[in-house]
C-alpha positions in Angstrom: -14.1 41.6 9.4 -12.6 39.4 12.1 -9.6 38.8 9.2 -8.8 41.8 9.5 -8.6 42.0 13.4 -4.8 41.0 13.3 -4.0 43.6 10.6 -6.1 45.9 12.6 -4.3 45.2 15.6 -1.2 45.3 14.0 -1.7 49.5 13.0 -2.9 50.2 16.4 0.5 48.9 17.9 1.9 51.2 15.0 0.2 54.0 16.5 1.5 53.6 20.0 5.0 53.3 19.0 5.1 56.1 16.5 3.2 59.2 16.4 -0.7 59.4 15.8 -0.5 61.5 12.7 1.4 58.4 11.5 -1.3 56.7 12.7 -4.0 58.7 10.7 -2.4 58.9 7.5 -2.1 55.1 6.7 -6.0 55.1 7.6 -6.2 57.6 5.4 -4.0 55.8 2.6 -5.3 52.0 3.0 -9.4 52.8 3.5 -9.3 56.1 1.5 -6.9 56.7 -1.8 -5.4 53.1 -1.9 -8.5 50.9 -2.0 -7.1 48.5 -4.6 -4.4 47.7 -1.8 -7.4 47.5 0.6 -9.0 44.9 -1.7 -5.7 43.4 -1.9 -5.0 42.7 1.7 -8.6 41.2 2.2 -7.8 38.6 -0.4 -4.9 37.5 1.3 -6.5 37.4 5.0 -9.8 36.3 3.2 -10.7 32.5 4.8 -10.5 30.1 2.1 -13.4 27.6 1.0 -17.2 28.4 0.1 -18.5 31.4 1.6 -21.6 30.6 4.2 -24.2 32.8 2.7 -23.1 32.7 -0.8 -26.4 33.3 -2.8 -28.8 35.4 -4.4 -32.6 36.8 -2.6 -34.4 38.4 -5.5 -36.7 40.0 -2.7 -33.6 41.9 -1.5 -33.7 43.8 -5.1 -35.7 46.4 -6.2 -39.0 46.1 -8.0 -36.6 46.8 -11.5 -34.3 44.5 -11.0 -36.4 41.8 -10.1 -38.4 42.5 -13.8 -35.0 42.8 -15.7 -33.9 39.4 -13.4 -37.0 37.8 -14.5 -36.8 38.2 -18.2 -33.1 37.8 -18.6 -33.9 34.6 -16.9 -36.5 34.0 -19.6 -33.5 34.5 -22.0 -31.4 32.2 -20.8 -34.0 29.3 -20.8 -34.7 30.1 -24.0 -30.8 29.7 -25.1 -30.9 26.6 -23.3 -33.7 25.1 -25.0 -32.8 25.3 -28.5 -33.6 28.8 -29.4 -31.0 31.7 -28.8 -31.4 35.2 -28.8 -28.8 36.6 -31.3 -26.4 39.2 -29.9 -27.8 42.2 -31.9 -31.2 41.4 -31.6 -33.4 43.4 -29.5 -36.2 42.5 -27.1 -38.8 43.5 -29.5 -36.7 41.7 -32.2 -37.1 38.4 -30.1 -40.1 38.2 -29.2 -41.4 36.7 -32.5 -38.8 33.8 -32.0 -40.3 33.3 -28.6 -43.6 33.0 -29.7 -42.7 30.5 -32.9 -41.6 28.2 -30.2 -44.2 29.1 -27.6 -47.2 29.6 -29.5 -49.2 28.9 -26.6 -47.7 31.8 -23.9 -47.9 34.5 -26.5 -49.1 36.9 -24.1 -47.2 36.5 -21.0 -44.1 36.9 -23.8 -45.7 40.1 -24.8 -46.3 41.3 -21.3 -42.6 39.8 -20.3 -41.0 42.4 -22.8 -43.2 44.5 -22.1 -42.1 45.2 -18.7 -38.7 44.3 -19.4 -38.4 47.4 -21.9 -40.2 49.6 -19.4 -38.1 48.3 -16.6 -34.9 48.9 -18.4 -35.5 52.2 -20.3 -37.6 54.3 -18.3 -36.9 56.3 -15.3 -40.3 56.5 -13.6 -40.8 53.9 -10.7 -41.4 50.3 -11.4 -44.7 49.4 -9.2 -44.8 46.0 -7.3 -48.3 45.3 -8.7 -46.1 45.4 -12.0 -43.5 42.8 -10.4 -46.4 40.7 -9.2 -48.0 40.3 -12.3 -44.7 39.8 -14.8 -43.7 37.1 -11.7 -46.7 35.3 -12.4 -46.4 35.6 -16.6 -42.8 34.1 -15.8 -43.8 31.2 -14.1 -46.2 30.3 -16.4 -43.5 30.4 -18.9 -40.9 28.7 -17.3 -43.5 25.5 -16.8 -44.0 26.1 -20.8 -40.3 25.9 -21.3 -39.5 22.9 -19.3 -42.7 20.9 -20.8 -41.6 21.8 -23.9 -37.9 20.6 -22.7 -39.4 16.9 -21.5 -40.7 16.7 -24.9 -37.7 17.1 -27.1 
């Protein structure tokens, strides 16, 4: 926001030289029907460089997201350790590739898509017990996945 104080500054002195009408119609153009032109005049008073508070708090997200975070993280894991999900294959589809290499965390991959298919096709709430327990069932399987990654 402070960017934008000399822009800001800038209409106000707009306002006092020309009429206020004047005045409200640009606010009404630049916040309201132009924001493309908005975005576009924050990128060029943006501050350059890495932004201070650049990351991600899963407990800022809601109990679906963190479930749909959690197994899409299982996902990309998996990819990374030597066996991809295809792009047409579904969750369920998966699952049997998971546990071929996983043989051992069969059932936190079963309660992982579980909750992941519940998460992302229902409409009912998502409970934080649920969240609590597929956290848990994730962590187990992320140790699985790097011990399996130090043995390869």
């Amino acid at each position: 926001m402070r960017h934008f104080l000399p822009f800001l500054l800038g209409l106000f002195l707009i306002a006092a030289v020309l009429r206020m009408d004047f005045f409200f119609t640009i606010c009404y153009l630049f916040f309201i029907r132009l924001p493309s032109l908005r975005q576009l005049l924050e990128q060029l008073f943006q501050r350059r460089g890495p932004e201070p508070f650049n990351f991600f708090r899963l407990g800022a997200t809601s109990s679906r997201e963190q479930i749909l975070f959690y197994y899409l993280s299982l996902v990309r894991r998996a990819r990374e350790g030597g066996f991809p999900r295809r792009p047409a294959q579904t969750p369920a589809e998966y699952t049997p590739t998971l546990n071929q290499h996983l043989p051992e965390s069969r059932a936190d991959i079963e309660a992982l898509t579980a909750a992941f298919l519940e998460a992302r096709y229902s409409a009912h709430p998502v409970e934080k017990s649920r969240v609590a327990r597929v956290h848990a069932a994730w962590q187990r399987l992320r140790a699985a996945l790097q011990q399996r990654k130090q043995q390869v």
